[in-house]
C-alpha positions as CSV (number, residue, x, y, z in Angstrom):
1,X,-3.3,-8.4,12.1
2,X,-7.0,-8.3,12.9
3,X,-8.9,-11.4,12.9
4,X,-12.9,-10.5,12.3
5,X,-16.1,-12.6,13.5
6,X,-16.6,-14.2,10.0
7,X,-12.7,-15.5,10.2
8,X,-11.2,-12.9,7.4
9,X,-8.2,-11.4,8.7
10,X,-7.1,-7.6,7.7
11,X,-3.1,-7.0,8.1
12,X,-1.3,-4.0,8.2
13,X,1.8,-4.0,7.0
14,X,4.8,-0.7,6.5
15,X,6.7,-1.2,3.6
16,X,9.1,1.4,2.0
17,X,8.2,1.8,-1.9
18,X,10.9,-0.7,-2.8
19,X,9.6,-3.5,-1.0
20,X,6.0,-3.0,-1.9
21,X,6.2,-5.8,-5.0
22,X,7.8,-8.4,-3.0
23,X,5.5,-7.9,-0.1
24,X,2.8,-7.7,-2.2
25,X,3.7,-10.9,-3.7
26,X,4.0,-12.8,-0.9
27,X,0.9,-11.5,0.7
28,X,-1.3,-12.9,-2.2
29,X,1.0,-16.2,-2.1
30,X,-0.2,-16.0,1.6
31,X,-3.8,-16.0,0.1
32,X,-4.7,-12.2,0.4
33,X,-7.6,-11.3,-1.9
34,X,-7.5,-7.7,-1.7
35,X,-3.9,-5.6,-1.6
36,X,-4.5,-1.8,-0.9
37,X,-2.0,0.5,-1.0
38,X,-2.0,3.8,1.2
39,X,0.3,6.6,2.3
40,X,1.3,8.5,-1.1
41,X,2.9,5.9,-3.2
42,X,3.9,6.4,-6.3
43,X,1.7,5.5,-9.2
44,X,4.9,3.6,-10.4
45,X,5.2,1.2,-7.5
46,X,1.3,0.8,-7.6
47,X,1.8,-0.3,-10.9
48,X,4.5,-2.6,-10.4
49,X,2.2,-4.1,-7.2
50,X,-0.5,-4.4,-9.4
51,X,1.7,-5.7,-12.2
52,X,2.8,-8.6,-9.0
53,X,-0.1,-9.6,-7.8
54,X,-2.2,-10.2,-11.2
55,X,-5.1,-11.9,-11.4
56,X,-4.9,-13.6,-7.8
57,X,-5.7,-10.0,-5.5
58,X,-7.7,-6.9,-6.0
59,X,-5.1,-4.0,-5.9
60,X,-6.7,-0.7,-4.5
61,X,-4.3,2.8,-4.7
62,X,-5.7,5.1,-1.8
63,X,-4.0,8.3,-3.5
64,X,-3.8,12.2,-3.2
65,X,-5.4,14.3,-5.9
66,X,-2.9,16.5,-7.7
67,X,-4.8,19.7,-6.3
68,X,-3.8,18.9,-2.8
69,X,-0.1,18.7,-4.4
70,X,1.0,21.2,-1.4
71,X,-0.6,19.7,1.6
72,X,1.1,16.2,0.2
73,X,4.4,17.6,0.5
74,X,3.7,19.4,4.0
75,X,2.5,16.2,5.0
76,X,5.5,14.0,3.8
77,X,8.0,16.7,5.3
78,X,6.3,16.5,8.7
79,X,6.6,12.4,8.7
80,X,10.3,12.5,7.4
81,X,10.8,15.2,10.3
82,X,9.4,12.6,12.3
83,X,11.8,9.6,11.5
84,X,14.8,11.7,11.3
């Protein structure tokens, strides 16, 4: 967590796609105003975030274009090369 000069805070947070709803859910109950989700997620679990949070955060998707469909999957087998 990063606590700025004006007292917002920004936290960072892993979550496999599974968990991204709950964790989600709990960040807004924890007053987040702004969820953004990063790292090639699925459209699916952005929806269901988005679907979670509702009115109460601004959900963001950071997301690959479907051109760069082959460097996605070079760059997900390197990290799952990684964590093996």
């Amino acid at each position: 967590m990063q606590e700025h000069r004006d007292g917002r805070r920004t936290t960072i947070v892993g979550a496999p796609n599974d968990a991204a709803e709950l964790l989600a859910v709990e960040l807004v109950d924890d007053r987040a105003d702004v969820v953004e989700i990063c790292g090639g997620t699925p459209l699916t679990t952005a929806a269901r975030v988005l679907e979670a949070a509702g009115d109460s955060a601004t959900v963001g998707l950071v997301s690959w274009p479907f051109e760069s469909i082959d460097g996605v999957a070079a760059y997900k087998a390197a990290c799952e090369a990684r964590t093996a």
